[in-house]
N, C-alpha and C positions, 0 to 999 in steps of 0.2 A: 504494500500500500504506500502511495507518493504523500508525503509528508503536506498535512492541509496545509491551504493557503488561508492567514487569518482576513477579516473584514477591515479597511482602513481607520480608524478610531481606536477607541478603545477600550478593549477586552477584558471579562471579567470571568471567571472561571471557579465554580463555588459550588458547594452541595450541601445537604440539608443536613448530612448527618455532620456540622461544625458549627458549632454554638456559635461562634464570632463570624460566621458566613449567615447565619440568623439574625445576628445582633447589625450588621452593616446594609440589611434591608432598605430601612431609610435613606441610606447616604446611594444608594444604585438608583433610587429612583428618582433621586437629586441630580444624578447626574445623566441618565438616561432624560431628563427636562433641558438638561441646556448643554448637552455634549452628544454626538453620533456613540452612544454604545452597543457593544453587542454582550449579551450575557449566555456561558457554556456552564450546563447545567451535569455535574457527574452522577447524580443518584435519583433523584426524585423528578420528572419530567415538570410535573405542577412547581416547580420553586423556582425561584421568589414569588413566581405568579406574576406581580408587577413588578418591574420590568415581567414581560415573558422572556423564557430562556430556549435556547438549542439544547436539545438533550445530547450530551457526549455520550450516545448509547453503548460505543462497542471502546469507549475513552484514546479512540486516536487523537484525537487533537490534545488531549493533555499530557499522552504518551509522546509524542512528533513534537509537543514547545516543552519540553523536559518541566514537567508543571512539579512541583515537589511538594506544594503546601498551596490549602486553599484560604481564604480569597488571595489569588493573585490578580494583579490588574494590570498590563498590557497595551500601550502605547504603539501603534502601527501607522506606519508611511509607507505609500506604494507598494504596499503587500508584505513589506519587513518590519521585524520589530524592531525598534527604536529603544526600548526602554520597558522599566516592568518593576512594581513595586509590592511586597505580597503582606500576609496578615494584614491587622489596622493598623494605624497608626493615626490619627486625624490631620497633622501637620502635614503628613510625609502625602496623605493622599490629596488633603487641599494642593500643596504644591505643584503634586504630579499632574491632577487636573485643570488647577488655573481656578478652580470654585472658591472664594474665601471664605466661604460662610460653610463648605461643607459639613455636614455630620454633626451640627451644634449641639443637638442633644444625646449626642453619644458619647461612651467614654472616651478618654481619649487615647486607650491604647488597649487593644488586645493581640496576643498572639493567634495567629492562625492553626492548622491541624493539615495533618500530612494527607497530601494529595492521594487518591482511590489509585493514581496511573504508578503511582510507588510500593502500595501495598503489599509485602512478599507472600498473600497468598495471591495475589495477582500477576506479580510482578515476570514472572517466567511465561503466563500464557499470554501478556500482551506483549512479548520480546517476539517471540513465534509470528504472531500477530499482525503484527505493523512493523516488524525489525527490517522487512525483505531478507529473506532464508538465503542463509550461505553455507545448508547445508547442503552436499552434493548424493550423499549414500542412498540407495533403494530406499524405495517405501515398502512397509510389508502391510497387506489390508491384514486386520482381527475381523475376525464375525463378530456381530453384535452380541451373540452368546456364548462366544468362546474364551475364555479365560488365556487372556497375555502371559500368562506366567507358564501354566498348564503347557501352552504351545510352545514356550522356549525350550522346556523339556523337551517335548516331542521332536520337534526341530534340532536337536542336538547341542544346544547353544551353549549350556549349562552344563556347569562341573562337578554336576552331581546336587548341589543346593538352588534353593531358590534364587533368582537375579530378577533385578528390578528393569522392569520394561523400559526398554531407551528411548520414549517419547520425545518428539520436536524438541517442546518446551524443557526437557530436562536434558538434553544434549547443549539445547543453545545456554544454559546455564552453565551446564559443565564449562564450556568453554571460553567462559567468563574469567578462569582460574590462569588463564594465560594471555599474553603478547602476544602469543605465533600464531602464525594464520591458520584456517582449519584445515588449506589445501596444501600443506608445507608437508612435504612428506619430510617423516621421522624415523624409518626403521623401511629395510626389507625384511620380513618377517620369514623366518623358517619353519616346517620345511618345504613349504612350497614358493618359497620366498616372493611373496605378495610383497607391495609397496602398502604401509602404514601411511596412511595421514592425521594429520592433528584429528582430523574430525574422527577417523574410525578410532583412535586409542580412547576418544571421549567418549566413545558410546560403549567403548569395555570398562571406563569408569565406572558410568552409569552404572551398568550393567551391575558390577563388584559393588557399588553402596559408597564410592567416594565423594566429598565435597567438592566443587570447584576448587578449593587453596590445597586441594591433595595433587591437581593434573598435572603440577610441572616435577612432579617426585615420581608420578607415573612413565612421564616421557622418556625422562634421565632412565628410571628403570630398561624400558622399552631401547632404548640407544645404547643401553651397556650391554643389553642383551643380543643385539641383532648383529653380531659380526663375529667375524672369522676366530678372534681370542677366546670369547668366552664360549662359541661354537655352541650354541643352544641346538644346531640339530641332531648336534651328540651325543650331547645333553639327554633328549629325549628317546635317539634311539637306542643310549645302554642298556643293559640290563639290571644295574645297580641300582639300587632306590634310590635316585639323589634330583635336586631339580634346584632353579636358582634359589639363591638366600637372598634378600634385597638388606642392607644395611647401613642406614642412613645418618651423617650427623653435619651439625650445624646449627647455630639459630633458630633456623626453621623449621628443625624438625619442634622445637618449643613451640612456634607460633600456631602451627598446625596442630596442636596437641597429644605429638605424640608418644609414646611411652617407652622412657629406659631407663623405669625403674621395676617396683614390684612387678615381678609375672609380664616384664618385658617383653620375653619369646613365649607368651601362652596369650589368651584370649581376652575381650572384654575392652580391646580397643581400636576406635574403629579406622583410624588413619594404619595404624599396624596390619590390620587385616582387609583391609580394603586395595592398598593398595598394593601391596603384595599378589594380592586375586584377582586385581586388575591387569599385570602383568601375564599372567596364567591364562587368560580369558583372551589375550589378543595373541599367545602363541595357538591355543585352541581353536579360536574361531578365525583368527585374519590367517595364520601361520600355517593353520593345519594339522599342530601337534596333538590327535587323540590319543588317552591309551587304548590300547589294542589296535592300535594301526602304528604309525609311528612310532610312537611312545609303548617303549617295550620293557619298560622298569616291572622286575621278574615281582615283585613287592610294593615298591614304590615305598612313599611314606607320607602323612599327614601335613606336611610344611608343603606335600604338593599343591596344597590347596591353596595357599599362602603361604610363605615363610619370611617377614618383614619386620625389623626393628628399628629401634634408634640406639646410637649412642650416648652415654649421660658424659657428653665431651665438657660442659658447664665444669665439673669436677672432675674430670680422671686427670689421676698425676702422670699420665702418660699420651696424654694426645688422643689423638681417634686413629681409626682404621684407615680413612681418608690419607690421613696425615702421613702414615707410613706408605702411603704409596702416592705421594707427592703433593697433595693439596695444603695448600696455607691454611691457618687455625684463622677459626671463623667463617670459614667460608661452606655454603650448603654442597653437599655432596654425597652422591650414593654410590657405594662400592655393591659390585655383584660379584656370587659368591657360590660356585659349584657344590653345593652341599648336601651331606645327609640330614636328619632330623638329628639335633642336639642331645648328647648324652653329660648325663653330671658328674660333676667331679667332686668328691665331699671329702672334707680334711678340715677337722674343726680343732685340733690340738694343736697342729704349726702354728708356732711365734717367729721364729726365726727362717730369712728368704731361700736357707740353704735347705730346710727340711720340705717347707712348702715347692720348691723345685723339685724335687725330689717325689712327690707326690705327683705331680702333674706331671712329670717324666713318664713314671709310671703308667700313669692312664692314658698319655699320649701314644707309646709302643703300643701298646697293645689295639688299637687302631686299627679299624680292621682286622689285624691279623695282625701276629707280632712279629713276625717274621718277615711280612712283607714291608720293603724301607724305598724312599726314594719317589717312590711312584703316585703316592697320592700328597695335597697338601692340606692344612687344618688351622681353623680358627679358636684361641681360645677366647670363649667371652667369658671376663675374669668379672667378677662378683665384686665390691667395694670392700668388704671385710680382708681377703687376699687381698685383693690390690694394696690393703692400707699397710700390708706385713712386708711387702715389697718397696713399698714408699716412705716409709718409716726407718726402713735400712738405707735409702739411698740408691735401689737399682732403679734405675730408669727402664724407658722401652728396651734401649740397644741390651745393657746389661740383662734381663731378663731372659728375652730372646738368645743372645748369647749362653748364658748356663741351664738354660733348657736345652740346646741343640747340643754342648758338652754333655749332656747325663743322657743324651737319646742317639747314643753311639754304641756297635755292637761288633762283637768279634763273626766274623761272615760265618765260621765253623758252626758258631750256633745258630745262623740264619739260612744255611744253608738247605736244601731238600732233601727230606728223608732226615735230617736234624731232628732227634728226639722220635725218632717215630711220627714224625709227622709228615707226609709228601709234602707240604704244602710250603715254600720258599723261595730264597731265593738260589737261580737257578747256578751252578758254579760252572757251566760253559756258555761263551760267549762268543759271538764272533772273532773277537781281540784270541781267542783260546781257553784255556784254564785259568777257572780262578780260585786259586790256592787262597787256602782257609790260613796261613800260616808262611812267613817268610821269615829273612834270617832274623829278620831288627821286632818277631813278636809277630801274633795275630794280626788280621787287617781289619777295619771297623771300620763299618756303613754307619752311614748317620741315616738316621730313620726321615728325615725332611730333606730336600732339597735347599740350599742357602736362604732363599726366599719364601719357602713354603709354609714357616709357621709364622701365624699372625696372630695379634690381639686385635681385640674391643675392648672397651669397658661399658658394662649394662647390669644391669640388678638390684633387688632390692637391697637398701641398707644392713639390714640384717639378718644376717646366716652364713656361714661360711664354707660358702659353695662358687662353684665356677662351673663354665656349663664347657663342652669343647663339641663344637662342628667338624664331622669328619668333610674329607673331599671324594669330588669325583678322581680320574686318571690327569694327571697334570700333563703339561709339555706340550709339547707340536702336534701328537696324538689325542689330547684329551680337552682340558679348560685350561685359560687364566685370567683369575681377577681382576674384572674392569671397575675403574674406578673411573667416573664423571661428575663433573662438578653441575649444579642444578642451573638452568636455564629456562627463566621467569618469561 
């Protein structure tokens, strides 16, 4: 719809449900006597009566002069407004009019009440409305007796839970939450590698239950996911249970409200879980990732549904995750994170940083498998209670990291296959030849991580003295590696 043209004079725009759009009765019809007015009427067709008004029945014209508060009044030459002065005031409107005597028995000042074309349970169907659609996706007709929800099931669309119908008016909202345009593409998506545009990631917001301030923590998502590094269509076609981690820190993730503290990596909040299953939902439906077609995880795991955090980087004595992989402190950012469903780690007696390593070493080897080294990488997201035992001694990130990857070194003889009765190892021929469990200078020891491959967070509630650790997928050239991107408003 083209944006009305108002009437040259001037315009008054009021409705009955506002005391002081009642109370300014007299002074319209003072000025409707010695002045060209026109009066737009948003609720009740009958008001003011005298003056008669235009009913704004479907409120474009309050929607198209951005009306925010009623009475406003409206100044117009040759089709343009000039000028525009709202609630009462008596001074402010004598002036505006040129009347000096206007309003004499009225008080002399009231404020006005928010415009019907502002209203948020309005406010998304007259965007749809009167905005002219710049959305470009299919329409899908619903039967008048069909249930939208019922049919996304049917349809396929859905990840097993209910998803909210992506209506016009709740997409063009969603999109509210961003700069970028709807038609900007953001992602080839795998595995059939479809082109993402703002507008289709917004309708997997929708879809997953996000606010508009959730979409640009979506996109980042969606951008760290869609390339050759973290290789999401490997991702889906293992057999391992693992699927991305979304882990996000920064300001923003405060402003947005999201959670890292109590029960950070569990349920009950809704930026955590939304946007995490936002991503999910546009590898599924724009990508193509089903399971049982692509998606071949022999088990899978529940974080496939979601698996999204924040970091509590406000306080960690060690930075964020971000931060270890190059982004400036302060700055919004989501790292993506090839992972399994998080297992704990509990150790409530360590005081001291060299027992508490020693613990976590522990639970780290065994990883998988204990025997297997090298080949997968892992996040620990360290609890504040540990963290405060490590920061109270003085190790920082590097240190940390450092005498964990010393205490998760292993003589190859014992890691070996068929080691202990177990086939399962690693293998001691190699292209290079033999590899001797034992040389002249002592056994030879794997380190169970690759130099880069063991990470922190900091997230959890203040108290218990637990740490959770994210196993990984296959690292390297063959498998993932953690993208990290900084948020893009």
């Amino acid at each position: 719809m083209s944006k009305p043209t108002l009437p040259d004079g001037l315009v008054a725009i009021v409705k009955r449900d506002c005391e002081t759009c009642q109370t300014i009765v007299p002074a319209l019809r003072e000025i409707a006597a010695a002045r060209d007015l026109v009066v737009y009427t948003q609720d009740d067709p009958a008001f003011p009566g005298d003056p008669l008004a235009i009913h704004d029945v479907d409120l474009g014209v309050s929607w198209h002069h951005d009306i925010e508060t009623v009475p406003t009044l409206i100044r117009v030459e040759d089709g343009a407004e000039v000028d525009r002065t709202f609630g009462w005031s008596r001074d402010a409107w004598r002036e505006f009019t040129g009347i000096d005597d206007l309003g004499g028995g009225l008080p002399a000042m009231r404020p006005g009440c928010g415009s019907r074309s502002v209203d948020p349970d309005l406010v998304d169907e007259l965007r749809a409305r009167h905005g002219g659609s710049v959305l470009r996706s299919r329409r899908i007709e619903v039967a008048e007796l069909e249930d939208p929800v019922e049919m996304m099931f049917t349809r396929g669309w859905s990840d097993g839970l209910p998803v909210v119908p992506p209506t016009e008016e709740r997409v063009l909202a969603m999109l509210t939450g961003t700069s970028r345009a709807p038609d900007e593409i953001v992602a080839t998506v795998p595995p059939d590698l479809v082109h993402a545009s703002v507008e289709k990631v917004a309708i997997a917001a929708v879809m997953a239950g996000c606010l508009p301030e959730y979409l640009p923590w979506v996109l980042t998502a969606v951008e760290a996911a869609c390339n050759d590094e973290f290789n999401m269509h490997g991702l889906l076609a293992t057999t391992m249970p693992v699927g991305p981690v979304v882990i996000c820190s920064g300001p923003g993730t405060r402003a947005i409200g999201m959670n890292s503290g109590i029960n950070a990596l569990g349920q009950g909040n809704r930026a955590n879980s939304t946007i995490g299953r936002a991503l999910q939902l546009v590898i599924r439906n724009i990508g193509g990732g089903r399971p049982g077609e692509v998606d071949r995880a022999a088990h899978g795991n529940p974080g496939k549904l979601s698996f999204c955090f924040a970091e509590n980087d406000a306080d960690s004595p060690y930075g964020t995750l971000a931060g270890q992989h190059g982004v400036d402190p302060g700055v919004d950012a989501v790292t993506l994170f090839a992972g399994e469903g998080p297992r704990g780690m509990v150790d409530q007696l360590s005081r001291t940083p060299e027992s508490l390593a020693n613990s976590l070493a522990h639970q780290l080897q065994a990883m998988h498998h204990h025997k297997l080294v090298m080949a997968f990488d892992a996040i620990v997201v360290m609890g504040p209670e540990h963290a405060r035992v490590f920061a109270e001694a003085g190790w920082d990130r590097d240190r940390i990291l450092f005498e964990l990857h010393m205490r998760l070194t292993t003589p190859i003889g014992e890691l070996a296959r068929g080691a202990g009765e177990i086939a399962e190892g690693v293998p001691t021929q190699s292209a290079s030849g033999f590899l001797a469990p034992d040389t002249a200078d002592g056994p030879v020891n794997l380190p169970k991580f690759r130099p880069d491959g063991l990470m922190l967070a900091y997230s959890g509630g203040g108290a218990g003295l637990f740490s959770m650790v994210i196993p990984g997928w296959v690292n390297g050239e063959m498998g993932s590696k953690p993208v990290t991107r900084e948020v893009r408003y």
